[in-house]
C-alpha positions in Angstrom: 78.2 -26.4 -41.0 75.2 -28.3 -42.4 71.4 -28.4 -42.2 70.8 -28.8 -38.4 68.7 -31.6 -37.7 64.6 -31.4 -37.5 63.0 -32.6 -33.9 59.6 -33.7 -35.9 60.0 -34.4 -39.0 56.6 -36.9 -40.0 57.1 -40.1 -42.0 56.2 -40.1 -45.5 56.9 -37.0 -46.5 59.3 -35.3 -48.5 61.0 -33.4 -45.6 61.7 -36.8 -44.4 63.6 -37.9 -47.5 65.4 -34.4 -47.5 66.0 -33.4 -44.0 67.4 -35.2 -41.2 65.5 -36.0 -37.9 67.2 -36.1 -34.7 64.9 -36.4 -31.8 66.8 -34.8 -28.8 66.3 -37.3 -25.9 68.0 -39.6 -28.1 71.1 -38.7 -26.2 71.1 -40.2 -23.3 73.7 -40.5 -20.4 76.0 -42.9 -21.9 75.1 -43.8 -25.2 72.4 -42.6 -27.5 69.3 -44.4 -28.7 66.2 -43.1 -30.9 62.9 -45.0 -31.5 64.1 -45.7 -35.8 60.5 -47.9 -36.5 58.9 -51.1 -37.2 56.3 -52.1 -39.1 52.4 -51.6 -38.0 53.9 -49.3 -35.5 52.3 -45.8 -35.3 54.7 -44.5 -33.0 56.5 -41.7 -34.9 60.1 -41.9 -36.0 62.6 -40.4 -33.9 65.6 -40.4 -36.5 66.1 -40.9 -39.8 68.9 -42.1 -41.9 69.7 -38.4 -43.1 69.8 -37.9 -39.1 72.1 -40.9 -38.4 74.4 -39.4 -40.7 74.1 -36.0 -38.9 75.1 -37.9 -36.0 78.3 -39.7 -37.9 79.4 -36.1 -38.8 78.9 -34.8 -35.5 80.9 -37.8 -34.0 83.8 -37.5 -36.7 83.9 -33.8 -35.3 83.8 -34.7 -32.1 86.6 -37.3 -32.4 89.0 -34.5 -34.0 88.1 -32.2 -30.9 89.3 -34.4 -28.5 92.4 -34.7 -30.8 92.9 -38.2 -31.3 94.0 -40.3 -34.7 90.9 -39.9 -36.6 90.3 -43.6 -37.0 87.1 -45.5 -35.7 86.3 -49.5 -35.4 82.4 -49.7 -36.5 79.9 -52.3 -36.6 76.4 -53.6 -36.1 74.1 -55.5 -34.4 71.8 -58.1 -36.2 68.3 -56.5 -36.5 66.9 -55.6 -39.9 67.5 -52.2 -40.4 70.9 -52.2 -38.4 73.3 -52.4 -41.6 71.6 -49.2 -43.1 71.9 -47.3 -40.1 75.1 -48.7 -40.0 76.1 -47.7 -43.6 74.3 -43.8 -43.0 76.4 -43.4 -39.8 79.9 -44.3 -42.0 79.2 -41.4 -44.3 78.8 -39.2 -41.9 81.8 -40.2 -40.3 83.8 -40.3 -44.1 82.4 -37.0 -44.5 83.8 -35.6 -41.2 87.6 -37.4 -42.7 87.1 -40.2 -40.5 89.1 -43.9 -41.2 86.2 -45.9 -40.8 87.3 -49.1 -40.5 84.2 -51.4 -40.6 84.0 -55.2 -38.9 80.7 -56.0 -40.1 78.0 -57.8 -37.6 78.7 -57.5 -34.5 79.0 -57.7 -30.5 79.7 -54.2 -28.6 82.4 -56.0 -26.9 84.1 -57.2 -30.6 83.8 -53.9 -31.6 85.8 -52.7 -28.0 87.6 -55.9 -28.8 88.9 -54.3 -32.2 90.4 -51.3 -30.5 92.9 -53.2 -29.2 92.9 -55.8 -32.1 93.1 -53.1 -35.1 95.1 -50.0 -32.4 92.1 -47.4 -33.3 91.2 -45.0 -30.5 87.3 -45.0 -31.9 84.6 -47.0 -31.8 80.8 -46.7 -32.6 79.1 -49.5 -32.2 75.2 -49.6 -34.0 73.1 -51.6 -31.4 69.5 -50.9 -29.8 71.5 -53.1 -27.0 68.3 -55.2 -25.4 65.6 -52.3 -26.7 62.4 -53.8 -28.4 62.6 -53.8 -32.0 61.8 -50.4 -33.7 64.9 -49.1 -31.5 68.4 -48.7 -32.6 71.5 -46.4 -31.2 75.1 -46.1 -30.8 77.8 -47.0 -28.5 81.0 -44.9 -28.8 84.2 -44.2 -26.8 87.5 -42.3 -28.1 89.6 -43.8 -25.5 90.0 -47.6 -24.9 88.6 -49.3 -22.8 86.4 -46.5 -22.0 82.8 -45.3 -23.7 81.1 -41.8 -23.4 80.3 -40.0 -20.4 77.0 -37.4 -19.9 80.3 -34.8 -20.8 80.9 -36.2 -24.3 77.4 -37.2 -24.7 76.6 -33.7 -24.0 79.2 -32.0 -26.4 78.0 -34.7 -29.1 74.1 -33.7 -28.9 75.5 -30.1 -28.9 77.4 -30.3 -32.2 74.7 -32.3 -34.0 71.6 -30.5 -33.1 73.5 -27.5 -33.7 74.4 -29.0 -37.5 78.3 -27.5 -36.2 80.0 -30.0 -37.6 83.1 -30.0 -39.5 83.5 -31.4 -42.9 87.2 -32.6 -44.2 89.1 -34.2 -47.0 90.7 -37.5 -45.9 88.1 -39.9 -44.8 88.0 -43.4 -46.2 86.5 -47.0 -45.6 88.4 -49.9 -44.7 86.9 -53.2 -44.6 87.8 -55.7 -42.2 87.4 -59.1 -42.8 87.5 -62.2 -39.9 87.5 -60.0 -36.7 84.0 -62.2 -35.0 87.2 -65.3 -35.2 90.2 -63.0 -33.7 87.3 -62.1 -31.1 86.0 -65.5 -30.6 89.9 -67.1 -30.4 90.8 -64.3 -27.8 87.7 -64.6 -25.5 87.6 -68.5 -25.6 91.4 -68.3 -24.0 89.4 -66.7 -21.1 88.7 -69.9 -19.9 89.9 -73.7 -20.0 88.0 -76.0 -18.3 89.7 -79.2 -16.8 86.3 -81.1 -16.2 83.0 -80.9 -18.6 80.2 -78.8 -17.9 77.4 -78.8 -18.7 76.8 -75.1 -20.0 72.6 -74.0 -21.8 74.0 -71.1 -24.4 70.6 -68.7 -24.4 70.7 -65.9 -27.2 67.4 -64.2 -27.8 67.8 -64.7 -31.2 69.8 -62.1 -30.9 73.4 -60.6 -32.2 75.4 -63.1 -29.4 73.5 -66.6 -31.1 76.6 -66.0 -34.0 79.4 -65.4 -30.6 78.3 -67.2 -27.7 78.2 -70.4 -28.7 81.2 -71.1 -30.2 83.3 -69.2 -27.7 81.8 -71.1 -24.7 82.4 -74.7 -26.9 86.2 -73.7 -27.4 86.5 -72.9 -23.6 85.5 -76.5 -23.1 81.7 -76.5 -22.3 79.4 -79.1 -23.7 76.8 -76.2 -25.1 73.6 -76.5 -25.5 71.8 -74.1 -27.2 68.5 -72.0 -26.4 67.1 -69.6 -29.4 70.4 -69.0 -30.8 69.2 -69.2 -34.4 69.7 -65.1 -35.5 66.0 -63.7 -35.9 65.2 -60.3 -35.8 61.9 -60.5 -35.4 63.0 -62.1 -31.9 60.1 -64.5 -32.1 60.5 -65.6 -28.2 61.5 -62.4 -26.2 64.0 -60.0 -26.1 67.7 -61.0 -25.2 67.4 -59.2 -22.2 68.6 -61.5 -19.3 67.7 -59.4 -16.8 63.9 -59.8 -17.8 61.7 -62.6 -16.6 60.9 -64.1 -19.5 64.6 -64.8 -20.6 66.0 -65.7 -16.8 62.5 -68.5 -16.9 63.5 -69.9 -20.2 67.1 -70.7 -19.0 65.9 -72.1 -15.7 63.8 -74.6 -17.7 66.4 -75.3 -19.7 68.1 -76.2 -17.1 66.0 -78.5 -15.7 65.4 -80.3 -18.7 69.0 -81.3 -19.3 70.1 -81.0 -16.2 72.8 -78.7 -17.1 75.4 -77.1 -15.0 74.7 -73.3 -15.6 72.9 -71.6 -17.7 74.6 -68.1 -19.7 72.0 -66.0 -21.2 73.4 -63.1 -23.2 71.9 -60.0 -24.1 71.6 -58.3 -28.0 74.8 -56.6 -28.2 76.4 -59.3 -26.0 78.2 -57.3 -23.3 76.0 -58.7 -20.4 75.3 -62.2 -18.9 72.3 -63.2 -17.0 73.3 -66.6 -14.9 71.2 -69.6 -13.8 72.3 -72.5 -11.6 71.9 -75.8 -11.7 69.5 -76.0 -9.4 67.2 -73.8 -11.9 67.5 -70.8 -9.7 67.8 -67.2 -11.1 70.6 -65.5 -10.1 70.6 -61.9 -10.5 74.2 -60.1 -11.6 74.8 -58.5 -8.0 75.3 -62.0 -6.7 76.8 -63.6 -9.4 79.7 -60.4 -8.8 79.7 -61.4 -5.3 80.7 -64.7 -6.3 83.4 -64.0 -8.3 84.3 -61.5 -6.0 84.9 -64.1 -3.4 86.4 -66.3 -5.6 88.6 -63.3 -6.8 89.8 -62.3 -3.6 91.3 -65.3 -2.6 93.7 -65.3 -6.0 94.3 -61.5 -6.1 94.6 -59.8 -2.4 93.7 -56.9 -1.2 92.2 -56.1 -4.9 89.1 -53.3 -5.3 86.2 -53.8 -7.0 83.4 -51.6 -7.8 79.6 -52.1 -7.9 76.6 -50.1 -9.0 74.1 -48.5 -6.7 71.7 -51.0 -7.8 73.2 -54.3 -6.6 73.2 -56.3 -3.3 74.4 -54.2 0.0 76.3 -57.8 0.9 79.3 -56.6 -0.8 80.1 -54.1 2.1 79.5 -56.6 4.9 80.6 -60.4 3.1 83.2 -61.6 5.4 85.2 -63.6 2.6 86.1 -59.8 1.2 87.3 -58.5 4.5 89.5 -61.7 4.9 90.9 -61.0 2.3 91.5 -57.3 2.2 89.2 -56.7 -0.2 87.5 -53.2 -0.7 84.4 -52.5 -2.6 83.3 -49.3 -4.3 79.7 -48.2 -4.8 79.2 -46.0 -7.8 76.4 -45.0 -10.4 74.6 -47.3 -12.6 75.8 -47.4 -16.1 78.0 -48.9 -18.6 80.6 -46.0 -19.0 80.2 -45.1 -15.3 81.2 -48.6 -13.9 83.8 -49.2 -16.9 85.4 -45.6 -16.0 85.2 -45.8 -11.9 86.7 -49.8 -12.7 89.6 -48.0 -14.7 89.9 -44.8 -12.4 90.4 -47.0 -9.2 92.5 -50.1 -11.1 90.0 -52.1 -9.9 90.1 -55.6 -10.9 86.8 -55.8 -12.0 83.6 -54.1 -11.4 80.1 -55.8 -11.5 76.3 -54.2 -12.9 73.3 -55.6 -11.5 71.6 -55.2 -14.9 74.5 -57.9 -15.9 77.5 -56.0 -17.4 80.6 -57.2 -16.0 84.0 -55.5 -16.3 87.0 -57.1 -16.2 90.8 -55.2 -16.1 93.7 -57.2 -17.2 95.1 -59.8 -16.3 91.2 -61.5 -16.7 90.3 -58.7 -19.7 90.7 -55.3 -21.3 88.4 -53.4 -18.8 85.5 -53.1 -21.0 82.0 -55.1 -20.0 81.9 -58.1 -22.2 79.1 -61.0 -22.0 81.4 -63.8 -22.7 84.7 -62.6 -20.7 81.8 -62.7 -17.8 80.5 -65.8 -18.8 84.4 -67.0 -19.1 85.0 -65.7 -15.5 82.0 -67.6 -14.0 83.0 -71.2 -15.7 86.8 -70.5 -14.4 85.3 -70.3 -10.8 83.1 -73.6 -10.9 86.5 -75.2 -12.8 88.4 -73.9 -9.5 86.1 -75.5 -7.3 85.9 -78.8 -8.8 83.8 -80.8 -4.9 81.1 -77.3 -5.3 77.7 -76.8 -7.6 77.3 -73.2 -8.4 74.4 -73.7 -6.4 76.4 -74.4 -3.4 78.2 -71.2 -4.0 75.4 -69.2 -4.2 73.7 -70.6 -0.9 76.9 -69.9 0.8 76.5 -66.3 0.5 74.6 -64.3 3.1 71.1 -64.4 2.8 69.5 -61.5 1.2 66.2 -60.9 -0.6 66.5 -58.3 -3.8 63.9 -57.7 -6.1 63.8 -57.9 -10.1 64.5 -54.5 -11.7 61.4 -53.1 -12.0 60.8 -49.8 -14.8 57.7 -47.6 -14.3 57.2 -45.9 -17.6 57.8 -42.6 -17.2 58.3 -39.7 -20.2 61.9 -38.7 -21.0 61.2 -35.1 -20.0 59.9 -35.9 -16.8 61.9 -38.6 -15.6 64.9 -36.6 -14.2 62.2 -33.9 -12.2 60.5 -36.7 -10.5 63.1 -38.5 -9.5 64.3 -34.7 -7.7 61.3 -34.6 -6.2 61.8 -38.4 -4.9 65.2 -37.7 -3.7 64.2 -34.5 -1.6 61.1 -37.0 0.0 63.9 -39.1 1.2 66.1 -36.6 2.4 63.9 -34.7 4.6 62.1 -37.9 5.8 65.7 -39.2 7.1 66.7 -35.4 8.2 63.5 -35.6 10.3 64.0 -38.6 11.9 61.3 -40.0 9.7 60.9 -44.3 9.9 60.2 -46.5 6.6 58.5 -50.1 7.6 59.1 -48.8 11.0 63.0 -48.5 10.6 64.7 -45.7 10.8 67.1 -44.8 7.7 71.0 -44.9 8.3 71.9 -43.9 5.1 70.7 -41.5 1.7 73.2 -42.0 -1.1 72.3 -40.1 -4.0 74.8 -40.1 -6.5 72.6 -41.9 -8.9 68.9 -41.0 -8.1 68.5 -41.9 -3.9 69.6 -45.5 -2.5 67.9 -45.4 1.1 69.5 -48.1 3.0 67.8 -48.5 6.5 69.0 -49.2 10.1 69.2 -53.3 9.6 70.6 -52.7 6.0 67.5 -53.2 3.5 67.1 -50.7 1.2 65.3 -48.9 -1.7 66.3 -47.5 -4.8 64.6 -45.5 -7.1 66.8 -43.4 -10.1 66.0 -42.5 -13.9 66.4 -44.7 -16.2 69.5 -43.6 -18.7 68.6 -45.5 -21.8 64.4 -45.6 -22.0 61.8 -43.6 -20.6 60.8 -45.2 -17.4 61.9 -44.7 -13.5 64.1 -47.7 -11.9 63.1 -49.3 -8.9 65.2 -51.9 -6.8 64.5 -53.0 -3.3 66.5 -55.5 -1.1 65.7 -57.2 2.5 68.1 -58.8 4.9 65.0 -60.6 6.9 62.6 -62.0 4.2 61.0 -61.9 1.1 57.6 -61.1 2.8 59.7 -57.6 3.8 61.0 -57.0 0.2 57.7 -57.1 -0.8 56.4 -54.8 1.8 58.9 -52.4 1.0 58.2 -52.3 -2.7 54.7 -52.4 -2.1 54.1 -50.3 0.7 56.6 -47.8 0.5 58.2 -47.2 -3.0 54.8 -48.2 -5.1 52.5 -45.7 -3.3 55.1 -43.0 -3.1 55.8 -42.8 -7.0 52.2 -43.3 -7.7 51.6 -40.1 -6.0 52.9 -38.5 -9.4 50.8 -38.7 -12.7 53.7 -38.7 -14.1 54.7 -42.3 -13.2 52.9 -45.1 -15.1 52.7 -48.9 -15.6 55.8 -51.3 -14.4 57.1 -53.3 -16.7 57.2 -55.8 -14.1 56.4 -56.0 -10.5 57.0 -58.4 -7.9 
């Protein structure tokens, strides 16, 4: 047992230096992720380094629990306090008579990558993911390919705000040198193109500018690269390729060399936003229809799994039923998609935020950027007479909006989106009509997907990782209707609650 950590501890003082501070919301569904600090920000700390090592005690404990070798693959994303937190979360672990066996900088999927590599059960990876800077968090898992659930999330926050952890003799730190080369020589055997692409590398400035390159170059790309100089100020925008900013910054990258694809990778590097070469933003759904398609044709009768979030073509796309293909809707999430891909022996299973998992014999099951990104130039390679652009306009027409985040406090999230979900189900019940269309289907096992009589729908859940709702919307007809449906049904109905503020971004 130790000092159980403080909730609001202030900055500057000497509790601060002595105590540690663990914010509880920091422990979210899948991973966990605190608000550390930046400079001229006077948003209040939500951990501290005495509270990141808290949590490397309380994950060392955890570990033993579950009664596995007590040996964890670490590492770190490239922001500036990352190494620190890093080097705090070690001790912890030491202290709790965990191996720690330390790769240095980072991707998540290099760290997943080292399970296998290195054969450690553990893994904690330090990454704030696509978070502005000031954030940091932790990625973990204690059974390859997989990474926590709410259940071992829930069990870990327990033990460390509880200060229950257990201290033993044993631990030590092992460095390992050269595992970003053994990652890079593995993931480039992902693909080998027989003709030259033309392929725009975007990075953020982020963790993946050290990865990406060099991995889609060994694959056979010509690569031509877009902020992938390592800055953690991230001058440009966040490597976020599900954001606006990022997806216009490909598409004019695009254009300007009038490249083949465009591959934008997130901070941590296990997602991949896509452009064509046509400039046009694809969003992940899609791009997994795609492959799917593609897929299907080489492996029959294979499963796949998508989150709630993503494109309703899946269930209908007539190049899946030729093919015997079934398709599994689940929730949105990392862990959830990566375990429901690895529960069903799916082939692969597809995120609309841009996480992509792929199950041997095209990966390891876990969601890696690059393996994506590998999977994508395999498919144009295989259809040598076809632009991606003519793969993406022979898909069924659709019209899905961005991802779009209403701010909305951590503790208040989860009771709104209740609220929401009841709305929905009484309106349907009732016989109720949305745009003047009545609803065939409520699926809430992630917040409430309504999907209506000619197959648009809306989607509104908590987000797992920030404080803000999630809305998606998709039309079959137009865009004029996805707009409508956004606008005059899912915007008015959350701004009934005071809760609910600004979008991030709104169509």
């Amino acid at each position: 047992m130790g000092h159980a950590p403080r909730p609001d501890l202030a900055a500057n003082t000497i509790d601060f230096e002595s105590l540690p501070l663990v914010k509880p919301t920091g422990f979210r569904e899948y991973d966990a992720r605190w608000w550390f600090g930046a400079p001229g920000s006077a948003k209040a700390p939500e951990l501290n380094l005495l509270g990141v090592e808290a949590l490397g005690l309380g994950l060392g404990t955890l570990a033993q629990e579950f009664g596995v070798a007590p040996k964890i693959v670490v590492g770190h994303d490239y922001r500036a306090y990352s190494l620190s937190i890093k080097q705090a979360l070690m001790l912890g672990l030491m202290r709790s008579g965990m191996e720690v066996h330390d790769i240095g900088l980072a991707l998540s999927p290099t760290a997943y990558f080292a399970q296998f590599a290195l054969d450690l059960p553990c893994v904690a990876m330090v990454t704030a993911s696509h978070n502005e800077n000031g954030w940091t968090g932790v990625k973990m898992g204690a059974a390859r390919p997989l990474t926590f659930g709410p259940d071992e999330m829930g069990r870990l926050k327990e033990i460390v705000l509880g200060g229950a952890w257990k201290e033993r003799t044993g631990g030590a730190y092992v460095r390992v040198d050269g595992m970003r080369e053994r990652y890079i020589a593995d993931v480039a055997t992902r693909a080998k193109l027989s003709r030259p692409l033309k392929v725009i590398a975007a990075c953020g400035n982020g963790t993946a500018g050290a990865f990406a390159p060099e991995a889609l170059r060994r694959m056979g790309a010509e690569v031509i690269e877009v902020d992938c100089a390592l800055d953690w100020r991230f001058p440009n925008y966040n490597a976020n390729p599900e954001d606006a900013e990022m997806l216009h910054a490909m598409a004019d990258a695009v254009r300007r060399h009038g490249a083949d694809v465009a591959l934008g990778f997130d901070g941590d590097g296990d997602r991949c936003g896509v452009v064509d070469d046509e400039g046009e933003e694809i969003f992940a759904d899609k791009v997994g229809l795609m492959l799917a398609r593609d897929l299907s044709v080489q492996h029959k009768g294979a499963t796949f799994v998508v989150d709630v979030k993503s494109t309703g073509l899946y269930a209908v796309d007539p190049v899946l039923k030729a093919h015997g293909a079934t398709v599994d809707y689940f929730k949105t999430g990392h862990s959830y998609i990566k375990r429901r891909t690895t529960e069903l022996s799916a082939l692969a299973g597809f995120e609309k935020s841009g996480h992509f998992f792929f199950r041997p014999p095209l990966g390891l099951g876990y969601d890696d950027g690059l393996v994506a990104a590998a999977a994508v130039l395999s498919m144009l390679d295989r259809n040598p007479d076809k632009k991606l652009s003519d793969l993406r306009k022979a898909l069924p027409v659709s019209f899905t909006s961005l991802t779009m985040s209403p701010h909305c406090d951590d503790d208040k999230k989860y009771g709104i989106v209740e609220q929401v979900v009841a709305q929905y189900e009484n309106l349907a019940k009732d016989g109720g009509e949305i745009l003047g269309r009545r609803i065939r289907d409520v699926n809430t096992v992630n917040g409430v997907r309504v999907t209506l009589e000619d197959g648009a729908w809306v989607l509104v859940r908590a987000s797992s990782n920030k404080p803000e709702l999630v809305v998606v919307v998709e039309s079959m007809s137009s865009d004029e209707d996805m707009r409508a449906l956004f606008r005059e049904e899912v915007k008015p109905r959350l701004a009934a609650f005071a809760e609910v503020g600004a979008y991030n971004q709104e169509i």
